[in-house]
Structure formats: C-alpha cells, structure tokens
C-alpha positions as CSV (number, residue, x, y, z in Angstrom):
1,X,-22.7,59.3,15.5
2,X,-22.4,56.3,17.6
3,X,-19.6,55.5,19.9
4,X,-18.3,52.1,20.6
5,X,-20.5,49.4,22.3
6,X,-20.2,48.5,25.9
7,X,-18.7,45.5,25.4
8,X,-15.9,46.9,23.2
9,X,-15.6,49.7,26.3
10,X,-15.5,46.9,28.5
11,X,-13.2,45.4,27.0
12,X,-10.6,48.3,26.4
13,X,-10.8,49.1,30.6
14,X,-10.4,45.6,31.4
15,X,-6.9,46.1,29.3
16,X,-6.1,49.5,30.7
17,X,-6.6,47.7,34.2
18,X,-4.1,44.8,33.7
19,X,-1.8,47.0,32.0
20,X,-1.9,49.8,34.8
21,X,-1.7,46.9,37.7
22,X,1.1,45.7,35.8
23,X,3.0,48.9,36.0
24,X,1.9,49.5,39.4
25,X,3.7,46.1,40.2
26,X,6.9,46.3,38.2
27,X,7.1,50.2,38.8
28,X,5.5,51.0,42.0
29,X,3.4,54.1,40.2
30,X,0.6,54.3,42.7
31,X,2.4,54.2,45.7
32,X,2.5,58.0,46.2
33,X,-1.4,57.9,45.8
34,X,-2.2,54.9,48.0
35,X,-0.1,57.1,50.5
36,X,-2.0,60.2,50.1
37,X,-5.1,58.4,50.6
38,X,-3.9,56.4,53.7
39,X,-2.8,59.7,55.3
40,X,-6.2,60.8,54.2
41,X,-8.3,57.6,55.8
42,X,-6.0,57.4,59.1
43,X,-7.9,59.5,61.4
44,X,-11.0,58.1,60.3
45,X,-9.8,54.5,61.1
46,X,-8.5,55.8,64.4
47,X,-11.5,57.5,65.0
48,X,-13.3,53.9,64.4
49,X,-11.4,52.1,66.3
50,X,-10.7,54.0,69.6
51,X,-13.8,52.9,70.8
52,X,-12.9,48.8,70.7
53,X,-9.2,49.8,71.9
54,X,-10.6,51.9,75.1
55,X,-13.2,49.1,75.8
56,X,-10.6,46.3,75.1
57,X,-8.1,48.1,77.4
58,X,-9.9,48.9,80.0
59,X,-11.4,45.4,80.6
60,X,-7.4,44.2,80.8
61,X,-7.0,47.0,83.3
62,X,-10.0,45.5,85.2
63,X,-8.8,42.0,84.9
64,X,-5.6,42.8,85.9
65,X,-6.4,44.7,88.8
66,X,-8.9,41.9,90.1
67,X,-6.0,39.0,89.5
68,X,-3.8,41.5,91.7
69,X,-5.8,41.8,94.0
70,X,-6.1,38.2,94.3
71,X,-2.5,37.3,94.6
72,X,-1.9,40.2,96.7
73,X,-4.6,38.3,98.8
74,X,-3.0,34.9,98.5
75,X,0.1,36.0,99.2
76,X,-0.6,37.7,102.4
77,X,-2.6,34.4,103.5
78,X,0.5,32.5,102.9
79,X,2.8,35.1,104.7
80,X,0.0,34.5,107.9
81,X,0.8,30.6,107.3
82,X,4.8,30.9,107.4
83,X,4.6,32.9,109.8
84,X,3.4,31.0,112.2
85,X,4.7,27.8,110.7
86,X,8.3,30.1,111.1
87,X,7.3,30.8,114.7
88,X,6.6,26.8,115.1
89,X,10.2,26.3,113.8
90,X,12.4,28.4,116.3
91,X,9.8,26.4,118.9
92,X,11.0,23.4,117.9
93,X,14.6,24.7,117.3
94,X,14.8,25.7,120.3
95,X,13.5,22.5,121.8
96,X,15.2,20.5,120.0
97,X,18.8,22.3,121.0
98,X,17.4,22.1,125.1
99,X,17.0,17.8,124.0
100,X,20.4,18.4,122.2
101,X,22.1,19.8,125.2
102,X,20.9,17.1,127.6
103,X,22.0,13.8,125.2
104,X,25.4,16.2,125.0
105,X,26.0,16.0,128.7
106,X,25.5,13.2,131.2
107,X,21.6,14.0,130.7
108,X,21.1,12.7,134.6
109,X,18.6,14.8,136.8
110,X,19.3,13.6,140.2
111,X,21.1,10.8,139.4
112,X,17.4,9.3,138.5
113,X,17.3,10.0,135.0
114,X,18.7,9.9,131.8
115,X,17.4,11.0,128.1
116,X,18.3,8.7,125.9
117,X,17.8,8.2,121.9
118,X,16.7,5.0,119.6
119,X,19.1,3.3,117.5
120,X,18.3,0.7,116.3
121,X,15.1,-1.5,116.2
122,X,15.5,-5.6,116.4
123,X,13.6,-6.9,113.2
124,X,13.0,-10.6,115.2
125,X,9.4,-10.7,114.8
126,X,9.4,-12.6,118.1
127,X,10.8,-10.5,120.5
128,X,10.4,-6.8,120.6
129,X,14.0,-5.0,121.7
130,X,15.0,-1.8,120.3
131,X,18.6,-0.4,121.4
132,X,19.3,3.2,122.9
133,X,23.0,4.9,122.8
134,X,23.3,5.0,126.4
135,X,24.8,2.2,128.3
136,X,27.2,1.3,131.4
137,X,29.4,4.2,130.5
138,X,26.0,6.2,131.7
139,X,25.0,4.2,134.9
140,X,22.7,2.1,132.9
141,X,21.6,-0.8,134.4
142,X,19.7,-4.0,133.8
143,X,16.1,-3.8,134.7
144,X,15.7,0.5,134.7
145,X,12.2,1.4,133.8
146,X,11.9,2.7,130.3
147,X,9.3,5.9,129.2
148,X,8.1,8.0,126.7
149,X,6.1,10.9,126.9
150,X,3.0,9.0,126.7
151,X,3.8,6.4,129.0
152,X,5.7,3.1,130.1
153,X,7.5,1.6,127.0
154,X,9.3,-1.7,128.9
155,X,12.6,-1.6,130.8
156,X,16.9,-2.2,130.3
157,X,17.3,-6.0,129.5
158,X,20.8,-6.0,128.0
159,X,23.9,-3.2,129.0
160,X,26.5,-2.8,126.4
161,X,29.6,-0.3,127.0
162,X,27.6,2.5,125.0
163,X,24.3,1.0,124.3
164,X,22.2,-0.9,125.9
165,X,18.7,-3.2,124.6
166,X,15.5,-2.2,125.7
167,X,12.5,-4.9,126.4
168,X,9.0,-3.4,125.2
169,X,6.1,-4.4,127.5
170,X,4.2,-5.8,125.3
171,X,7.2,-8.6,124.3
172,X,5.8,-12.1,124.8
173,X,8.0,-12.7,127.8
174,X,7.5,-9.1,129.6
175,X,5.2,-8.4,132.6
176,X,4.7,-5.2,134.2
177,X,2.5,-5.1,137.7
178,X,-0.2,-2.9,136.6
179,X,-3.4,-1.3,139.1
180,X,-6.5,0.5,137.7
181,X,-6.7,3.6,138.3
182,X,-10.0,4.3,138.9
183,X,-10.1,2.1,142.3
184,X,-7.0,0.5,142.6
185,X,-7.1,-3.1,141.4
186,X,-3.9,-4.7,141.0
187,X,-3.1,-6.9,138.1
188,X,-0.2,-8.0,136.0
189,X,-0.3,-7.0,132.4
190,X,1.3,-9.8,129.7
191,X,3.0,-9.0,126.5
192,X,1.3,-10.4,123.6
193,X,3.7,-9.6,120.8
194,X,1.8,-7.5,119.6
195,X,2.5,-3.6,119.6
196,X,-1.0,-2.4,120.1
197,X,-2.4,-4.8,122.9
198,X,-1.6,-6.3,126.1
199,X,-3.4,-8.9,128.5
200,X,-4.2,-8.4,131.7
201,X,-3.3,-12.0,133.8
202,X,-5.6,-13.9,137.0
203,X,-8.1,-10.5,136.5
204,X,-11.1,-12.7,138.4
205,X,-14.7,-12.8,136.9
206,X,-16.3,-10.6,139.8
207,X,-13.4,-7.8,139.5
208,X,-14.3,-4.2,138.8
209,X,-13.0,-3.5,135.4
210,X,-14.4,-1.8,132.3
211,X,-13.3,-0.4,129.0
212,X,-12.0,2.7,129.3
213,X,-10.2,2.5,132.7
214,X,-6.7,3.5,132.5
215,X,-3.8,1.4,134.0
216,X,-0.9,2.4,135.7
217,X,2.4,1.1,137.0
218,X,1.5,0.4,140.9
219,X,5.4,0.2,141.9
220,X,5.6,-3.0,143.2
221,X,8.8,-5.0,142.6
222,X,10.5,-1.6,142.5
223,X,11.2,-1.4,138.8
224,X,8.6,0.3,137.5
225,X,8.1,4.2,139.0
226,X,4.3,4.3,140.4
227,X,1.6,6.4,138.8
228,X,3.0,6.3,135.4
229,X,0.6,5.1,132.4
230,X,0.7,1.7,131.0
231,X,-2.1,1.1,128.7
232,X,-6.3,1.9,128.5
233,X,-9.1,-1.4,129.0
234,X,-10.1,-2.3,125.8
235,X,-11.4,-4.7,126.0
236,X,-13.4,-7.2,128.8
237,X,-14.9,-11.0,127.9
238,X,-16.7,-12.2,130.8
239,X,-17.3,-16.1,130.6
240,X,-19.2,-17.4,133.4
241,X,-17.7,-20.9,133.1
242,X,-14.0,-19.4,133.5
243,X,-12.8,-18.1,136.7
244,X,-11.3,-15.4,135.1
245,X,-12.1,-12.8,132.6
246,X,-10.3,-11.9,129.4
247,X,-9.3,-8.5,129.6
248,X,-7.0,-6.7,126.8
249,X,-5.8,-2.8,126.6
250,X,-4.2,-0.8,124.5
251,X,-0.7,0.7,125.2
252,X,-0.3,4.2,125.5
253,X,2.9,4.4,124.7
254,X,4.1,5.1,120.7
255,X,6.2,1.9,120.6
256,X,6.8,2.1,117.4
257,X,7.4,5.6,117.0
258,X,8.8,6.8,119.7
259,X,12.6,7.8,118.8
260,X,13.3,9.9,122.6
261,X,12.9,8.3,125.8
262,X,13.8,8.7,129.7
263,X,15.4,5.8,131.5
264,X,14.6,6.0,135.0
265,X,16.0,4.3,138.6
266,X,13.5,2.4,140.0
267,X,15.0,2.0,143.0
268,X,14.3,5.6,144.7
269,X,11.1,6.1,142.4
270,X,9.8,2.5,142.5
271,X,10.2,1.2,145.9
272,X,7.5,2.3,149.3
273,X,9.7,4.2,151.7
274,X,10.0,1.7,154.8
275,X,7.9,1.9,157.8
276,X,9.3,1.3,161.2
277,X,8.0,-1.7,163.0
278,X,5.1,-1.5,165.2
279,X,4.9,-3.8,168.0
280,X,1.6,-5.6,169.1
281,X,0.3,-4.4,172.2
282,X,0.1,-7.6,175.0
283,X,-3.1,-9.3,175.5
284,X,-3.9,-9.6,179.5
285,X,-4.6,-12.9,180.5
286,X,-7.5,-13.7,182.4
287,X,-5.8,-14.3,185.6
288,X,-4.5,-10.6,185.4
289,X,-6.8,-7.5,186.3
290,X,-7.6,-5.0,183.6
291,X,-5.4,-1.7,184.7
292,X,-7.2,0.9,185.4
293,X,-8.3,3.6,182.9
294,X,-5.3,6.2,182.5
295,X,-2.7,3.9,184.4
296,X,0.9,3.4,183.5
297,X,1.9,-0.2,183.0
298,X,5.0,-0.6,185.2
299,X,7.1,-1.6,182.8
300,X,6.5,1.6,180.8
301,X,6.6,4.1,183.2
302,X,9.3,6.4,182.7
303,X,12.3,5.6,185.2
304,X,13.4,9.5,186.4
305,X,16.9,8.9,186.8
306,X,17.0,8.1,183.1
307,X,17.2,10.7,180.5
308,X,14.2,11.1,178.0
309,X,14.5,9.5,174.6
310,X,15.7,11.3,171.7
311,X,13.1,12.2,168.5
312,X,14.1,10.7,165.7
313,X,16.1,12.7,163.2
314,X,17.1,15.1,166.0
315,X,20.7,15.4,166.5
316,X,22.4,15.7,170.1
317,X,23.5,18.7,171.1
C-alpha cells in the first residue's frame, strides 16, 4: 500500500508549521522548551566566547594601563612646570611688594633718588613726554636725570604738585652729552623723534667711532649721572666731502615699555668734585740767577716764629 506523495506530506507539515508558530505566538507553548534548550546551549556559548571576552579585556587593560601611564607622565611634567613657574611667582611677589614698599614711602635713598611709576603717555606724535606720579610734593625738580634699568630714558621737564612730565631723549628737541666708551670721545646725542634711534651731532670725519661701541652719559652739564648707558653705534656714514660723519645708535633704554623708573639728582651724581686752584710757578727772568739746586726761595721759607699750617680737613685742637 502506498502512502501519500511528498508533495501532499509537504504540504500537510508546511500547515502543521504555521499552525504550531501560530500557537506559539498567541499562546507562548514553546517557551518552556526554548528555555530548556538555552539552559542546555549556555555553557557552550560561554565556553565559545571566553576566549574573544579575555582577549578583548585584556587589550582594554593594556590600553588603559599605557594611557595611565601617559597622563601619570604628563601630569608630573606639568607639576615640574608649575612648580617652578609657582617658585617664579613668590619671586616676583616678593619683588614686586619690595617695589611696592618703596612707591609707599618717600622712595628717596640718600636724598638722590626716587622710584617712580608711569602714568600716562602724551599721544603728540611730535614730542615724546610721558608723566610719572611723583612731583614737587617729592623733591622733584626740573631737569633730574631720568632711568630705567637698561639705561638713560631723558630727564624732568615739567613739575606738577603730584606728577611731573618726563622728556625722552630721543624727543626732537632733547640732547644728552654723550662719550664712547671704548676711548672716551665726547659727543652730543640728538633726539630724532624716533623711539629707536638717536644722532650723534659735530662727530668729525677722522673720529674713532664704530658700530657696536656703547655710549654713555659723560656728566658734563651736571644733569645727567656719568657712566650710565645711553644708546649702542648703529650706525656710521662716512662722506668724504662732509666734515662730519653721520652717525646713529640705538637707545638702550625700553622707552616704550618701560612702566618703573628712578629719578636721580644730578647735582651730587652729575657734577666733577672741585679741584683746588693750583698756582703757576714764577718764571725767572734773565736778569735773575737760577737758585741753586735744593734752595729755598726767600719768600717761601718757613718764618719760625710762625706756627706751621694746618692740613686740610684737620680740625684744631
């Protein structure tokens, strides 16, 4: 006896299927069996995939072990760098209260000096003044020599009550008596309006000056302290149909940056103590004998019934 064909057999599980995935769907039927058999398959997928997991987490482990390290690394570099950037700071604090402290008081060493502290720059493009908060109330006075810590910056030209205006040297109408320092040749040196250059005036064609020498104030006038720095040779143009040579420098002082300066009294600084005169020796005439070698004129030989003359600086007793 024959059963039926495939395709009827077919057919009949093809029916059985959709009507059992139906019931599974409306009546959850299979669930206990799909539990059973995931109970049954779990250690066999955890046994598959322990492998990728220990690989996977070991590499993170790796990784973040290595980006520790790194940042551990970086951080210890910046720590270095604040450090010392921290040590910088009380540095500066700590300068900055000494600066502090002197603009507090008087600020006078000596009665020579004063710190004082820019206020305001003049924007006339023709003249270059700035203004410091110290004025007559401080001693200031017209003409005081003006510096910074790199050098000369110009001196007092106008006094106010509790400022006073400052003339930069290298103003059109400011000149400073200048001498190189490498052998002493005096010279004046002009403003040119210009913050970075300066001309040196009547510098004759024969005169021995180069770039690179470094001019300083030479005292004369008495305003200016001697020694201090003006400016470096730039430049030299020698012309020999001129009679003198065109020489410009460079000022070493920050004229435009410069927000602290010292105003000093060129009158104890600037000025050469005085010598006491010196009287020429008499010529003999020809009529008179040449005294003899180790002989006392008469009119300097000491009288003894007067007293010997007192040194100098020595007081009687």
């Amino acid at each position: 006896m024959q059963g039926p064909s495939i395709t009827v057999r077919l057919v009949l599980l093809a029916l059985v299927s959709v009507l059992l995935m139906t019931l599974d769907h409306r009546q959850q039927l299979a669930d206990p069996v799909r539990q059973g058999l995931a109970a049954v398959v779990w250690p066999v997928q955890q046994a598959v995939s322990l492998p990728i997991e220990a690989s996977q987490r070991l590499g993170e482990h790796l990784a973040s072990r290595q980006q520790l390290v790194d940042e551990n690394r970086e951080l210890r570099r910046r720590y270095l760098l604040d450090q010392a950037r921290l040590q910088r700071l009380q540095a500066l604090e700590m300068e900055n209260q000494r600066l502090r402290d002197l603009l507090g008081s008087s600020g006078q060493l000596g009665e020579t000096v004063l710190i004082a502290e820019l206020t305001r720059v003049d924007l006339d493009p023709y003249s270059h003044l700035i203004q410091v908060d110290k004025g007559s109330v401080h001693q200031v006075t017209v003409g005081q020599a003006v510096l910074d810590a790199e050098g000369v910056m110009g001196q007092v030209d106008r006094v106010g009550t509790h400022g006073a205006m400052v003339r930069l040297i290298t103003d059109p109408s400011h000149a400073i008596p200048v001498e190189v320092n490498r052998n002493g040749l005096r010279t004046i040196a002009l403003g040119t309006g210009d913050l970075n250059r300066l001309e040196l005036g009547s510098v004759p064609i024969n005169a021995d000056i180069q770039s690179g020498d470094l001019l300083v104030t030479s005292g004369l006038g008495g305003v200016f302290p001697r020694g201090y720095p003006v400016a470096e040779v730039e430049r030299v143009v020698l012309d020999p149909g001129e009679p003198f040579a065109r020489v410009s420098a460079r000022p070493l002082a920050a004229l435009d940056r410069s927000r602290k300066m010292v105003l000093v009294q060129g009158g104890a600084l600037g000025r050469m103590p005085d010598l006491p005169a010196v009287e020429a020796p008499a010529v003999p005439s020809a009529s008179e004998p040449a005294p003899a070698p180790g002989a006392v004129p008469p009119e300097e030989a000491p009288d003894a019934a007067s007293p010997p003359a007192a040194v100098p600086g020595e007081e009687a007793q």
